[in-house]
C-alpha positions, -999 to +999 in steps of 0.1 A: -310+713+148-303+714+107-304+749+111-281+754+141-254+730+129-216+747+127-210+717+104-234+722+079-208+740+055-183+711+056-202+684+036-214+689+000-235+666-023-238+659-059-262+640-077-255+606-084-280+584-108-287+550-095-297+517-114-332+528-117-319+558-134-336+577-106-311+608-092-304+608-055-279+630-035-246+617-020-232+636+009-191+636+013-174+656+030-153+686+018-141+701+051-107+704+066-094+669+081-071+666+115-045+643+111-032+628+143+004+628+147+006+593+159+003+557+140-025+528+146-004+514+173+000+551+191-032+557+184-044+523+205-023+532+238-034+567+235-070+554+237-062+532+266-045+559+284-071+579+278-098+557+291-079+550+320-078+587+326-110+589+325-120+561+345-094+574+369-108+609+372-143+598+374-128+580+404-112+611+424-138+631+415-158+605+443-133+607+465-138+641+482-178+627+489-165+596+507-155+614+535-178+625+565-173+664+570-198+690+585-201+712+552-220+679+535-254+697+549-251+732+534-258+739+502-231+761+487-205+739+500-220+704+489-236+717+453-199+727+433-186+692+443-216+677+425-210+699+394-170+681+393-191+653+376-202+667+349-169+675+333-159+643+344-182+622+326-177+648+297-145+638+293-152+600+296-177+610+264-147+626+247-124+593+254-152+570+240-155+590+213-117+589+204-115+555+204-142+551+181-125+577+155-101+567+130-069+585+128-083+614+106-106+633+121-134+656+109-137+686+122-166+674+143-148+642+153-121+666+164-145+688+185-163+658+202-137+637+210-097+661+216-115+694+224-141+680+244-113+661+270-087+692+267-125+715+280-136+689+303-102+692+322-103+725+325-138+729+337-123+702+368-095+723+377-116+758+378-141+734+397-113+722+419-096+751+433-137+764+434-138+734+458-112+737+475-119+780+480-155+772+490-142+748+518-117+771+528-142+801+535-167+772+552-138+763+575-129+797+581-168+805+588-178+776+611-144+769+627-145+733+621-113+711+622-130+685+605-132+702+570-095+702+561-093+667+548-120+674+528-105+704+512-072+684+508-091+659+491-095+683+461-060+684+450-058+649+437-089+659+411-071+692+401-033+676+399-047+647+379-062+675+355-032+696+354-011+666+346-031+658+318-031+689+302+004+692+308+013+658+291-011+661+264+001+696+255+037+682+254+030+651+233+011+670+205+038+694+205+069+666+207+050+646+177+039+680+156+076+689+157+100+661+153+133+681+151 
């Protein structure tokens, strides 16, 4: 894992004697930092909202499988809906992670916890409209009336998604640029 590390090259060490007089490495880190463009108190909504998101996604993401239609017994239709929880609980690792993380962030604080929620919504609306298209041609194949609410029940999961990316994006920029 050592060896396959993209963060290797952002922490240094230099020896440091202790009060045995033995030597010993100390790690800091040299790397480039991420300063959020929010304060303490920002900072604490934004991990609410955040959690709440994710919570809330999680949530719709179950809402298509609480419905009884006939393309629950094949495969290909029942097997993409599954893979919506992956992101979803990606993202919830993301939001966790964020609200463990002070306000700078290393660059692998950064990656695991802004990048991994801004990734993990994308991956739910390419798996949403992959939903929603695979229900389509399963309706269109079987003739059955009773899929359309299940394919409506995808555009909750990828509005949710597009909402958040849309807000995010605006925030960062509104707070990057204060003009």
């Amino acid at each position: 894992m050592i060896f396959n590390d993209p963060y290797k090259d952002d922490y240094d060490h230099r020896p440091v004697k202790d009060k045995k007089g033995r030597f010993h490495d100390e790690f800091y880190y040299k790397g480039e930092l991420h300063e959020l463009p929010m304060d303490e108190t920002q900072k604490k909504k934004a991990s609410c909202i955040h959690i709440l998101m994710a919570v809330f996604l999680i949530g719709t993401a179950v809402l298509p499988g609480l419905m009884d239609h006939p393309g629950s017994h094949v495969l290909w239709v029942t097997l993409p809906y599954v893979c919506c929880f992956l992101p979803a609980a990606y993202f919830l690792l993301g939001a966790i992670e964020f609200v463990t993380n002070g306000r700078a962030l290393t660059r692998r604080e950064y990656d695991h916890s802004v990048r991994r929620m801004d990734r993990s919504v994308t991956g739910l609306i390419v798996l949403s409209v992959m939903n929603l298209i695979i229900a389509a041609v399963y309706l269109i194949m079987s003739g059955e009336t009773g899929e359309i609410p299940y394919i409506l029940s995808f555009l909750p999961l990828a509005g949710i998604s597009l909402l958040r990316i849309l807000v995010q994006r605006k925030e960062w920029r509104l707070k990057a640029d204060p003009d």
